[in-house]
Structures are given as structure tokens and as C-alpha cells.
CHARMM internal coordinates of N, CA and C (Angstrom, degrees):
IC EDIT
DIST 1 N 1 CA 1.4472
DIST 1 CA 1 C 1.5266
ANGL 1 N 1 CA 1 C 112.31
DIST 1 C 2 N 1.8648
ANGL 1 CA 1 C 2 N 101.24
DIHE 1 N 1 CA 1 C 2 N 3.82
DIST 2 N 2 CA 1.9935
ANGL 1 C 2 N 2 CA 81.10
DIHE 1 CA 1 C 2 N 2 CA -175.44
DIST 2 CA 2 C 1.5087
ANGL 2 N 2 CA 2 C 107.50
DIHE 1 C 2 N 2 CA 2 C -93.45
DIST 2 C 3 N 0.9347
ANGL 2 CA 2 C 3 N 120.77
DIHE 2 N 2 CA 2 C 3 N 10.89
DIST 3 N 3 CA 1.7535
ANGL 2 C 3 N 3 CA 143.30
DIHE 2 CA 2 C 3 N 3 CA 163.09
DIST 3 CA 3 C 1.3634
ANGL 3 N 3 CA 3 C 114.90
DIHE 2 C 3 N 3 CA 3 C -47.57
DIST 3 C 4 N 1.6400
ANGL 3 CA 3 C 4 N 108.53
DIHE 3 N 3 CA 3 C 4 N -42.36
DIST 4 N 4 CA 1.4834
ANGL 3 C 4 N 4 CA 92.05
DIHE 3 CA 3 C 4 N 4 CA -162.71
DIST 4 CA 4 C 1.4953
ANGL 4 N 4 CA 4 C 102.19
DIHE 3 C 4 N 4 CA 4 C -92.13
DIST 4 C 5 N 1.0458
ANGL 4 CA 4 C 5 N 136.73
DIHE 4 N 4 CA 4 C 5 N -26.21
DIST 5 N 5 CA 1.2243
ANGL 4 C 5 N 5 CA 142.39
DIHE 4 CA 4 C 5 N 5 CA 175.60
DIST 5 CA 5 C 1.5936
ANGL 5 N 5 CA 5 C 106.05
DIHE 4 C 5 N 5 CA 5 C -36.28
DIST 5 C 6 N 1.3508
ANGL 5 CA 5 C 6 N 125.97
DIHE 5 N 5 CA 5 C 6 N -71.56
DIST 6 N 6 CA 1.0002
ANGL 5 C 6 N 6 CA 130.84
DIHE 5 CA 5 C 6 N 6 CA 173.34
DIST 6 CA 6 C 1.5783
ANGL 6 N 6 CA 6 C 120.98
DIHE 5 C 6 N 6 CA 6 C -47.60
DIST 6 C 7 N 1.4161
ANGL 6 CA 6 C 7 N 118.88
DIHE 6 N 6 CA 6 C 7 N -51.92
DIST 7 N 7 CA 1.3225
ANGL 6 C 7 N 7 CA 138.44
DIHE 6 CA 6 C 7 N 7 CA -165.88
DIST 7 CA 7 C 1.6120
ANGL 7 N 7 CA 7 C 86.68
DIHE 6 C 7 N 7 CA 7 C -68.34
DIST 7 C 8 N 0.7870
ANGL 7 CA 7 C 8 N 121.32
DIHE 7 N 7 CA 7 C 8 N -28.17
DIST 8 N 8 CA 1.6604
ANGL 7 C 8 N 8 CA 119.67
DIHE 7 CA 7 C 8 N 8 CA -177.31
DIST 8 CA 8 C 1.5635
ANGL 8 N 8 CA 8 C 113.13
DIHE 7 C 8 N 8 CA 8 C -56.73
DIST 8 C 9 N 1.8062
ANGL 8 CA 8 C 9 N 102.59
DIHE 8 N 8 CA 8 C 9 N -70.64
DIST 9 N 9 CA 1.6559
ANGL 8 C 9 N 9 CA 120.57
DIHE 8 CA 8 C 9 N 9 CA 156.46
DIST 9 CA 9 C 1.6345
ANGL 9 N 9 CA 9 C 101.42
DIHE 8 C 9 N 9 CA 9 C -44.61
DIST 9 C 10 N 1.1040
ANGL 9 CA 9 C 10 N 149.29
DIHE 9 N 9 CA 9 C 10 N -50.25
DIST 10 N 10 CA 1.6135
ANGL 9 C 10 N 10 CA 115.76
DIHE 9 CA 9 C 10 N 10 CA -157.32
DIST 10 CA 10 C 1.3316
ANGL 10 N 10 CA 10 C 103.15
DIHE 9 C 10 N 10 CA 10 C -96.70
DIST 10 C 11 N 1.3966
ANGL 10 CA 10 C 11 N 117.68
DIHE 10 N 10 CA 10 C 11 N -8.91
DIST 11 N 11 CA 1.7239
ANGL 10 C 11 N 11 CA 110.18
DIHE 10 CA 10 C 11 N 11 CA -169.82
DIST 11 CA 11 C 1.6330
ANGL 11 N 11 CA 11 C 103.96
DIHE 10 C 11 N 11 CA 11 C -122.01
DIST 11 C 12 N 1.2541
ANGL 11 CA 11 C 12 N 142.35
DIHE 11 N 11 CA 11 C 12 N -4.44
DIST 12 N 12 CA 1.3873
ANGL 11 C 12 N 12 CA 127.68
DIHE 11 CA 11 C 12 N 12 CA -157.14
DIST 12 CA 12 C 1.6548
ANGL 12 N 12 CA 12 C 121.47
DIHE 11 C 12 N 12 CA 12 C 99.62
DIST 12 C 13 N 1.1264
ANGL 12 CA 12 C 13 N 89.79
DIHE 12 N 12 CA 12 C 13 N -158.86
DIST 13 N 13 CA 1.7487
ANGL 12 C 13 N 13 CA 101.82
DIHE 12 CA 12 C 13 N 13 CA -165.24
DIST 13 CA 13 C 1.8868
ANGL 13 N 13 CA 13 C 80.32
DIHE 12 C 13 N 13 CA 13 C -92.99
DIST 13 C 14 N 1.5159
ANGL 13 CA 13 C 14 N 88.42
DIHE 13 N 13 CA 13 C 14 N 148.04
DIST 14 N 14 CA 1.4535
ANGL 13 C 14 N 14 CA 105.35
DIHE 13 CA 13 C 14 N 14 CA 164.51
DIST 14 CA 14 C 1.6083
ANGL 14 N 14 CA 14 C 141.39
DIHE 13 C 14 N 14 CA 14 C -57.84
DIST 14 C 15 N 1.5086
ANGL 14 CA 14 C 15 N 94.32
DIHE 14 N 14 CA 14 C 15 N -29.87
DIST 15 N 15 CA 1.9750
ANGL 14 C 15 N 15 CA 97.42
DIHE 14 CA 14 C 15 N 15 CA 176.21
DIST 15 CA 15 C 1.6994
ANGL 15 N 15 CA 15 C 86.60
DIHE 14 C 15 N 15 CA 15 C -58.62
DIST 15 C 16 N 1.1865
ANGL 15 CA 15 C 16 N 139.48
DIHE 15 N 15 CA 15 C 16 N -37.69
DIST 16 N 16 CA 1.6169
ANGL 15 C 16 N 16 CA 140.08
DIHE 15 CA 15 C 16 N 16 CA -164.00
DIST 16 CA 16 C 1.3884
ANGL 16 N 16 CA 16 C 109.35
DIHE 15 C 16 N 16 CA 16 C -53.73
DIST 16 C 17 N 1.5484
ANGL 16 CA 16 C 17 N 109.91
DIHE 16 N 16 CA 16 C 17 N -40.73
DIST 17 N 17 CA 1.3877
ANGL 16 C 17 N 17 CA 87.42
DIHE 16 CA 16 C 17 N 17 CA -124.79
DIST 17 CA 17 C 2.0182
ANGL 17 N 17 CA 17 C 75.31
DIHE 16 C 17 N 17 CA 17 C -149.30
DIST 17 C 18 N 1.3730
ANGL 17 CA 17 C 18 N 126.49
DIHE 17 N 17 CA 17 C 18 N 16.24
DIST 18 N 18 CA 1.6329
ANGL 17 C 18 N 18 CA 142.16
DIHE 17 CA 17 C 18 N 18 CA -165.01
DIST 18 CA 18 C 1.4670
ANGL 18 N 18 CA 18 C 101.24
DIHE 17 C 18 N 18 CA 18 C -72.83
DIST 18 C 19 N 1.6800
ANGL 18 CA 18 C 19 N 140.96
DIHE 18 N 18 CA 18 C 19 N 99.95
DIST 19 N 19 CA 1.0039
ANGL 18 C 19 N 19 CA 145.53
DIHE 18 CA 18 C 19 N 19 CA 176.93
DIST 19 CA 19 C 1.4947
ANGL 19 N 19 CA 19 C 118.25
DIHE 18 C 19 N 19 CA 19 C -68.26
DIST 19 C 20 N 1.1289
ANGL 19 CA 19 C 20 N 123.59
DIHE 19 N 19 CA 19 C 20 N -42.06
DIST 20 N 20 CA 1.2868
ANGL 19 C 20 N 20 CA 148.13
DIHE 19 CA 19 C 20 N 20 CA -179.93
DIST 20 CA 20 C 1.6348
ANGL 20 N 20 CA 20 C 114.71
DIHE 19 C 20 N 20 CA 20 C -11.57
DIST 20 C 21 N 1.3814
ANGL 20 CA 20 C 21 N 97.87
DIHE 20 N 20 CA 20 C 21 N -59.30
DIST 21 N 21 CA 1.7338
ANGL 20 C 21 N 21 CA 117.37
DIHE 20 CA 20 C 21 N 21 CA -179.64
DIST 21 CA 21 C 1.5062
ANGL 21 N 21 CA 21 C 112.95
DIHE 20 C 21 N 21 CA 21 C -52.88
DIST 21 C 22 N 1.5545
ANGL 21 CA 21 C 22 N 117.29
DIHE 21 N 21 CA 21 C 22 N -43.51
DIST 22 N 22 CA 1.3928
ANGL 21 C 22 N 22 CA 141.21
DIHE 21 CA 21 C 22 N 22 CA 160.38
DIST 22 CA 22 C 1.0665
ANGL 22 N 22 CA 22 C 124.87
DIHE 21 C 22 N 22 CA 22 C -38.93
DIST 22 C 23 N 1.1300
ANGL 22 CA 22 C 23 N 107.51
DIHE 22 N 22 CA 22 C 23 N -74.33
DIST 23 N 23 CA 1.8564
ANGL 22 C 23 N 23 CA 136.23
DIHE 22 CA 22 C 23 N 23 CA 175.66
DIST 23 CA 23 C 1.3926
ANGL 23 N 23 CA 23 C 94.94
DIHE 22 C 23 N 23 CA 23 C -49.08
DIST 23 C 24 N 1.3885
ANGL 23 CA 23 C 24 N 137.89
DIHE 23 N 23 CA 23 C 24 N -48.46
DIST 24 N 24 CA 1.5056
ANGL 23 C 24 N 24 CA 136.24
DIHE 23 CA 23 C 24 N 24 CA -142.34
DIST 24 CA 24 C 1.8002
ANGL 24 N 24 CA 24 C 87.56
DIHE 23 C 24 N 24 CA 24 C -97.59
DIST 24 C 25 N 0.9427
ANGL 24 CA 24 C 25 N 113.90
DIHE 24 N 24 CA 24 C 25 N 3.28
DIST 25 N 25 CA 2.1255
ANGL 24 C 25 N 25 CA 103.76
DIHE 24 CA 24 C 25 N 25 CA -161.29
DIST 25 CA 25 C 1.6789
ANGL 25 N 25 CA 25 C 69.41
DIHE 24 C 25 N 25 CA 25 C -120.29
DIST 25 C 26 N 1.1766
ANGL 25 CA 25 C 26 N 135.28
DIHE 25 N 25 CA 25 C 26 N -74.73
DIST 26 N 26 CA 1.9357
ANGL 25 C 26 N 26 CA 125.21
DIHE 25 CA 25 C 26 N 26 CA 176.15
DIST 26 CA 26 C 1.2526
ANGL 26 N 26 CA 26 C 85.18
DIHE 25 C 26 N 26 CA 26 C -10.26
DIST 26 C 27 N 1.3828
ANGL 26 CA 26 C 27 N 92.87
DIHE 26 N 26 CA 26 C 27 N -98.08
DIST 27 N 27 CA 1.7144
ANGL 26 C 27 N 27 CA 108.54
DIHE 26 CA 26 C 27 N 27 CA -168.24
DIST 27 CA 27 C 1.3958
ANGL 27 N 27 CA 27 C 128.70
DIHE 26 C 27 N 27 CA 27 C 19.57
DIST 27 C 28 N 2.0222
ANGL 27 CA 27 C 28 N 94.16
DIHE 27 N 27 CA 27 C 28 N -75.05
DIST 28 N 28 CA 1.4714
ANGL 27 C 28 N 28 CA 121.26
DIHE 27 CA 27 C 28 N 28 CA 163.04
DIST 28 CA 28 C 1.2898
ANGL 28 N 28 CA 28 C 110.90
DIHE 27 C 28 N 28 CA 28 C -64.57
DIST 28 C 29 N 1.2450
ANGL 28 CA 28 C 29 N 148.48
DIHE 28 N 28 CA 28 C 29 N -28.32
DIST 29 N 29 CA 1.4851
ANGL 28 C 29 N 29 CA 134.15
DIHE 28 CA 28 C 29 N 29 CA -164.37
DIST 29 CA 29 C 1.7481
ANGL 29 N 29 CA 29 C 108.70
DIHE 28 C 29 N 29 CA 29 C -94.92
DIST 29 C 30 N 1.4628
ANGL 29 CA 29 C 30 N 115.36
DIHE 29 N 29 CA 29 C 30 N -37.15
DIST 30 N 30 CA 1.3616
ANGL 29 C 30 N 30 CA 127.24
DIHE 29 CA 29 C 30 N 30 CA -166.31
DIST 30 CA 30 C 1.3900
ANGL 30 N 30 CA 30 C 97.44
DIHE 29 C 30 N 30 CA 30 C -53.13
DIST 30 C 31 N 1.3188
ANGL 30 CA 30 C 31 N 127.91
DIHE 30 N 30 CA 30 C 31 N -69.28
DIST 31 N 31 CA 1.5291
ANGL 30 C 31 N 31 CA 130.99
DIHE 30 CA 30 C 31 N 31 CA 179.89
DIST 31 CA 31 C 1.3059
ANGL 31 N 31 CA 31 C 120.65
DIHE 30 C 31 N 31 CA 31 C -28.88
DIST 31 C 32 N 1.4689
ANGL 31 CA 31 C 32 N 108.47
DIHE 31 N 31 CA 31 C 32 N -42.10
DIST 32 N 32 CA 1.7278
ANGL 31 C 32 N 32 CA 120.28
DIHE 31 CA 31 C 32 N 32 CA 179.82
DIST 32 CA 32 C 1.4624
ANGL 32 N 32 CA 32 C 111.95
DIHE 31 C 32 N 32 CA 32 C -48.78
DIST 32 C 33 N 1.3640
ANGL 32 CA 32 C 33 N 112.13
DIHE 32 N 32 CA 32 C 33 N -30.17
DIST 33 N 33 CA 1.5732
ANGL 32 C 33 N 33 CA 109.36
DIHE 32 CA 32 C 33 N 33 CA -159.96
DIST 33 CA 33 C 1.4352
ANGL 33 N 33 CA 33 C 109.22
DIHE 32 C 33 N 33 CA 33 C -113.17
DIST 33 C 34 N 1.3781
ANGL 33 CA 33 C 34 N 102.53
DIHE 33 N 33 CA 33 C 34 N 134.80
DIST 34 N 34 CA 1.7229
ANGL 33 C 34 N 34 CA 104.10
DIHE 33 CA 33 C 34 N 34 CA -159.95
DIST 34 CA 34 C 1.8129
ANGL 34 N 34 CA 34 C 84.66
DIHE 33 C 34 N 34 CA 34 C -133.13
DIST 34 C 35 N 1.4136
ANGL 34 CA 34 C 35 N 127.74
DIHE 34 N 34 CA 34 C 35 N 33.34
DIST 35 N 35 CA 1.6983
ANGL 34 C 35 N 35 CA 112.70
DIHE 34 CA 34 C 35 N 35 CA -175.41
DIST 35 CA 35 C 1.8945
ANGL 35 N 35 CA 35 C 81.35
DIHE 34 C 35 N 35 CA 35 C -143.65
DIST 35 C 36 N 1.3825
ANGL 35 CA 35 C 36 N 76.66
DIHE 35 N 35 CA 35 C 36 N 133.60
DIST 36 N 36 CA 1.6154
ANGL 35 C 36 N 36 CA 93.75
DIHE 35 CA 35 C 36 N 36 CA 175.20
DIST 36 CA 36 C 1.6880
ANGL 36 N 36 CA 36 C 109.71
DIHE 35 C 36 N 36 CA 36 C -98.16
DIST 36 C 37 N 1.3530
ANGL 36 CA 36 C 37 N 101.87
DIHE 36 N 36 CA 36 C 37 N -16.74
DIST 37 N 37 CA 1.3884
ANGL 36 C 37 N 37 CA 102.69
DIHE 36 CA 36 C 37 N 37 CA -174.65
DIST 37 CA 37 C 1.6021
ANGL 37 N 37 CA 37 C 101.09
DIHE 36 C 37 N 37 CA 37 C -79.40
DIST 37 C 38 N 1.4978
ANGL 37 CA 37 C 38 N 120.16
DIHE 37 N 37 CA 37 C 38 N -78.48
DIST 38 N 38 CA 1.3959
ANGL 37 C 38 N 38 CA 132.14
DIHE 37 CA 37 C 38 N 38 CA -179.13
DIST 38 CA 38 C 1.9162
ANGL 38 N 38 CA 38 C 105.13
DIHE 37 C 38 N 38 CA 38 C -88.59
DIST 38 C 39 N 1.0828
ANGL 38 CA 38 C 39 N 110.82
DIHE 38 N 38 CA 38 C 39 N 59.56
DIST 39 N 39 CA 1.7898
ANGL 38 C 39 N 39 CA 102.11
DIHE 38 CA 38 C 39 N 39 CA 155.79
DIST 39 CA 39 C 1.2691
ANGL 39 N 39 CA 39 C 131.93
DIHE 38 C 39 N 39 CA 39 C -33.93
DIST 39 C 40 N 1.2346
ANGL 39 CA 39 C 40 N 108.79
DIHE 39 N 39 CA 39 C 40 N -51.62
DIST 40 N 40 CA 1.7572
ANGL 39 C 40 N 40 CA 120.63
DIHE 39 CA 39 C 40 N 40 CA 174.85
DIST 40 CA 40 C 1.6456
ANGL 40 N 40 CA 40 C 121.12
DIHE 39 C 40 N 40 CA 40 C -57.48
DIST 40 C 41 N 1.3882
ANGL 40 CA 40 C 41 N 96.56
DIHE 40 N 40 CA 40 C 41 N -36.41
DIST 41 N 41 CA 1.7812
ANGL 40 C 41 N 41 CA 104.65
DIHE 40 CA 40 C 41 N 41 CA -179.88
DIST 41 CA 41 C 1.3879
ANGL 41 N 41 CA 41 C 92.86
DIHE 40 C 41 N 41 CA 41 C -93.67
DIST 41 C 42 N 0.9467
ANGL 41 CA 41 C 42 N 147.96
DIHE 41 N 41 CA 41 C 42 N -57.46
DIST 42 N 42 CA 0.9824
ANGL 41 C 42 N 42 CA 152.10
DIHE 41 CA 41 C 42 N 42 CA -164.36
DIST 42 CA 42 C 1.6966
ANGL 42 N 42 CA 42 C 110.93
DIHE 41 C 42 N 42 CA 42 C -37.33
DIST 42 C 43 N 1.4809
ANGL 42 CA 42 C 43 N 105.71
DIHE 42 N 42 CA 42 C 43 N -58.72
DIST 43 N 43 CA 1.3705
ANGL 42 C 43 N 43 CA 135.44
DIHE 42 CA 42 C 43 N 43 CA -171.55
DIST 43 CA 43 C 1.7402
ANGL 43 N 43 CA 43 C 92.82
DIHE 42 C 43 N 43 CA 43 C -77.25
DIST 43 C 44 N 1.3934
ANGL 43 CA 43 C 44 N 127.87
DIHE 43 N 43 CA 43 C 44 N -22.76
DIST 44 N 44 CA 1.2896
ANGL 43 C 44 N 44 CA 107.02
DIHE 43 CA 43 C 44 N 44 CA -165.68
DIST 44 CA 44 C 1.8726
ANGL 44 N 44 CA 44 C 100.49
DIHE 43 C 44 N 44 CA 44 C -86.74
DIST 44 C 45 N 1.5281
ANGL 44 CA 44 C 45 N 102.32
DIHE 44 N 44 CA 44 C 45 N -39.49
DIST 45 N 45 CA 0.9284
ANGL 44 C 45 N 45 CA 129.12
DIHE 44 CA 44 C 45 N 45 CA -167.91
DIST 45 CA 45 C 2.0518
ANGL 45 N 45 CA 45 C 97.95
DIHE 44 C 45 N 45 CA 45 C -56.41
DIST 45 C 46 N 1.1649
ANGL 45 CA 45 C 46 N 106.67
DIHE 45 N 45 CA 45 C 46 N -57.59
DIST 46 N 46 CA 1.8800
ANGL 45 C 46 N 46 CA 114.29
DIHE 45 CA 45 C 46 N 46 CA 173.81
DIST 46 CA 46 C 1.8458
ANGL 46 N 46 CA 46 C 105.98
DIHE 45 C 46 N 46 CA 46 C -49.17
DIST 46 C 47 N 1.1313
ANGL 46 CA 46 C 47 N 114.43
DIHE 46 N 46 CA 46 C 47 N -27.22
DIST 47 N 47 CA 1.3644
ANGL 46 C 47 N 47 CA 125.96
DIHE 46 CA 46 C 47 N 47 CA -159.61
DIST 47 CA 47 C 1.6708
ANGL 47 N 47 CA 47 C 110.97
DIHE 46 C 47 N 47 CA 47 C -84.70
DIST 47 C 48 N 1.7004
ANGL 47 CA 47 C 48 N 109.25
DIHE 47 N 47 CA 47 C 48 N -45.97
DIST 48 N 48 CA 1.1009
ANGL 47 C 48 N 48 CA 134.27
DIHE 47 CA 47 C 48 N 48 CA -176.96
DIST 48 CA 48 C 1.6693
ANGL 48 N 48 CA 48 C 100.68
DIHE 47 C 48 N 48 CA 48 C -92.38
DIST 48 C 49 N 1.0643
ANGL 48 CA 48 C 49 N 135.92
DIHE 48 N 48 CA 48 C 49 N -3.36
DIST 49 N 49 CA 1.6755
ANGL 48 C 49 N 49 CA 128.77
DIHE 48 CA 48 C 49 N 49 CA 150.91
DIST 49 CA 49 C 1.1542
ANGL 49 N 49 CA 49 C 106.62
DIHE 48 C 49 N 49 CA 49 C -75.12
DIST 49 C 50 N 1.6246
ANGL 49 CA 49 C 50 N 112.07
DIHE 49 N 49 CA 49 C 50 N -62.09
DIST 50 N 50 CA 1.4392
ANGL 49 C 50 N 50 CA 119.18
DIHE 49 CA 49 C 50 N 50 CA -171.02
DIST 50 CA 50 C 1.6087
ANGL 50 N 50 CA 50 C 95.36
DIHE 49 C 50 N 50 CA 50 C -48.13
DIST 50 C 51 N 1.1588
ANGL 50 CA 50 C 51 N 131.56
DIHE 50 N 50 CA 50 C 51 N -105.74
DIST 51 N 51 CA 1.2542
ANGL 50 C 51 N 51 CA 118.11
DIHE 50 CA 50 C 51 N 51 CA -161.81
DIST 51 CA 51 C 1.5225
ANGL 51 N 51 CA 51 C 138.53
DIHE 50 C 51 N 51 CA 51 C -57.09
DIST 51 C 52 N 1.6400
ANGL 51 CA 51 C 52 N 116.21
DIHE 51 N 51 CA 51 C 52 N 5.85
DIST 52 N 52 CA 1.5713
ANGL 51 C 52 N 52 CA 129.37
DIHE 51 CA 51 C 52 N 52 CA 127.39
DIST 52 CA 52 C 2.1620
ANGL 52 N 52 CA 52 C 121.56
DIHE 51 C 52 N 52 CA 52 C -39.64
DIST 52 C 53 N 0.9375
ANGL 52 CA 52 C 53 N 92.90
DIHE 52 N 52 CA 52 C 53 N -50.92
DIST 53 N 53 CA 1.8330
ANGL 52 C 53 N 53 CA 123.98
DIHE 52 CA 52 C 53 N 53 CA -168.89
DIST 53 CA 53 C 1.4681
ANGL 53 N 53 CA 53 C 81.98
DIHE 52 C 53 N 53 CA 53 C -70.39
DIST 53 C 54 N 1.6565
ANGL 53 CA 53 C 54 N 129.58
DIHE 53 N 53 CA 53 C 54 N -85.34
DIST 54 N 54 CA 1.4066
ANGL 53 C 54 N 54 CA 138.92
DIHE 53 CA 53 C 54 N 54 CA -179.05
DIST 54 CA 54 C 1.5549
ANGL 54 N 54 CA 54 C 94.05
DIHE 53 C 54 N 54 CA 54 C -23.31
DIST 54 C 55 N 1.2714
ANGL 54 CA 54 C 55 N 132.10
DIHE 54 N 54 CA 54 C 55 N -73.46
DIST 55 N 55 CA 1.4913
ANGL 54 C 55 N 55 CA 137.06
DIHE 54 CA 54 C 55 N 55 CA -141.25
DIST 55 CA 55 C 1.5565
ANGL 55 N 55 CA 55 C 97.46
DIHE 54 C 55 N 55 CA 55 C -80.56
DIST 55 C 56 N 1.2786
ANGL 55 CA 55 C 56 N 147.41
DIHE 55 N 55 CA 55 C 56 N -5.28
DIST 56 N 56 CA 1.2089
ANGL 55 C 56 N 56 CA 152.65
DIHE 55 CA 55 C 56 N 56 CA -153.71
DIST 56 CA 56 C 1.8447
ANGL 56 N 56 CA 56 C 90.38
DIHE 55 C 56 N 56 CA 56 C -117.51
DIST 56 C 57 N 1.3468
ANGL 56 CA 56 C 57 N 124.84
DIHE 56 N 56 CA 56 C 57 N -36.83
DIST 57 N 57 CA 1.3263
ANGL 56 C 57 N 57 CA 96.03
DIHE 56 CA 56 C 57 N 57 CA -171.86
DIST 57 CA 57 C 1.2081
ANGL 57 N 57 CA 57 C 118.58
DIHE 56 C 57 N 57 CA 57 C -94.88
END
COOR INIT
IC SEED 1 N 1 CA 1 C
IC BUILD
């Protein structure tokens, strides 16, 4: 948290410039991916069960 203090001074007011929303959807996606080789498929592939699985119940 000693980030934002600063990030405040070089970028503006926060509604501008508020990472939070970002960081929190990472958050959710990082876990998905268990392949160091292909991340991207990997992650698409976790993404497209999950909402296969969603549509089934």
C-alpha cells in the first residue's frame, strides 16, 4: 500500500488512474494457470470448462 501515495503525485486523482478492479480480475485468473509452457491456452482452456460446467447447472 506504500505505492499509492506516490502513484497519486505522479499520475492524478485516483477515480483516473484506480488499479484495484484489475489487480482483483489477475487475482482471479492467475490461479487458473498451472502450464508454464503455454499460459494463454492453458488459461483459455480453465476458462472454457468453467463456463461449460456454469452452463450445465
Amino acid at each position: 500500500l506504500l505505492h499509492i501515495a506516490y502513484s497519486i503525485q505522479e499520475t492524478g486523482p485516483l477515480w483516473a488512474t484506480w488499479q484495484f478492479p484489475i489487480e482483483r480480475l489477475f487475482g482471479m485468473l492467475i490461479p487458473l494457470v498451472h502450464s508454464r509452457q503455454h499460459p494463454y491456452t492453458n488459461l483459455i482452456n480453465q476458462i472454457t470448462m468453467w463456463l461449460q460446467f456454469a452452463h450445465l447447472q
